[in-house]
Steps between C-alpha positions, in 0.01 A plus 500: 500500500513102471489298819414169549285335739528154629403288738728389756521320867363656824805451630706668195768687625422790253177517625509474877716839432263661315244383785750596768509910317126471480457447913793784549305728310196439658635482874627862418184613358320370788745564763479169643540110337167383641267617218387149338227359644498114503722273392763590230535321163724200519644236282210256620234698432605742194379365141682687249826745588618732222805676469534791228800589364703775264845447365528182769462718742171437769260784491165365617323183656126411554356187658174324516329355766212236449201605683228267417412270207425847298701742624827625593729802710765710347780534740820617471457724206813705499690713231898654597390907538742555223258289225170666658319635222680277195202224473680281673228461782236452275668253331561312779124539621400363121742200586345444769121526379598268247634245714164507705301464168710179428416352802140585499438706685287795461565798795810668564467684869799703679578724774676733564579827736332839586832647441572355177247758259745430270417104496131558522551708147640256339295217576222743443614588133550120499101435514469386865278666729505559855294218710408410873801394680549140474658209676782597772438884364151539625525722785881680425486828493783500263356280223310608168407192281418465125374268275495427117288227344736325225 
């Protein structure tokens, strides 16, 4: 399968719907929409936004967040349930590694939920492992975190 993967806007309209399936998804897995802690990626504070497409149609988005002068968060990773399993996720996730290496920096961390085994596999299989919470996760009882040194 060819997609392609490129980096658009925050504020893409392509990708605020891929975002916007991502938090459905989620608020029916968790039964509620308050299952973020802290504050949600934005345009201001979101360094590099990826959208992932096959056959110009948008399958899959990632984001990164800059943490610290080192590090940064994965947020948003998201992949249509129809393209789950096809690569598309890890390419997106190598994307987005990339992009961190470019601009230095040398930790990737992430969150995401108890009820998403499926995402901790992946990121898992990916070569991140599970850490302490961190940041506005420490303390949620519905956050696992992972890290991957670059």
């Amino acid at each position: 399968m060819d997609w392609i993967i490129e980096e658009r806007p925050w504020d893409d309209p392509v990708g605020a719907a891929l975002r916007a399936a991502q938090r459905a998804e989620l608020d029916a897995r968790y039964g509620c929409d308050d299952h973020e802690p802290g504050a949600p990626p934005s345009g201001d504070d979101v360094s590099h936004f990826v959208v992932a497409t096959v056959t110009g149609r948008a399958v899959g988005c990632g984001a990164l967040r800059r943490l610290d002068d080192t590090s940064a968060e994965v947020k948003r990773m998201y992949v249509v349930p129809e393209f789950r399993g096809s690569g598309v996720a890890g390419a997106v996730l190598a994307a987005l590694e990339a992009a961190a290496k470019e601009r230095g920096w040398t930790t990737l961390r992430l969150e995401t939920g108890t009820l998403q085994p499926d995402a901790q596999r992946f990121y898992r299989r990916a070569g991140y492992h599970e850490i302490p919470l961190f940041g506005s996760y420490v303390g949620s009882e519905l956050s696992v975190c992972f890290e991957r040194r670059l």
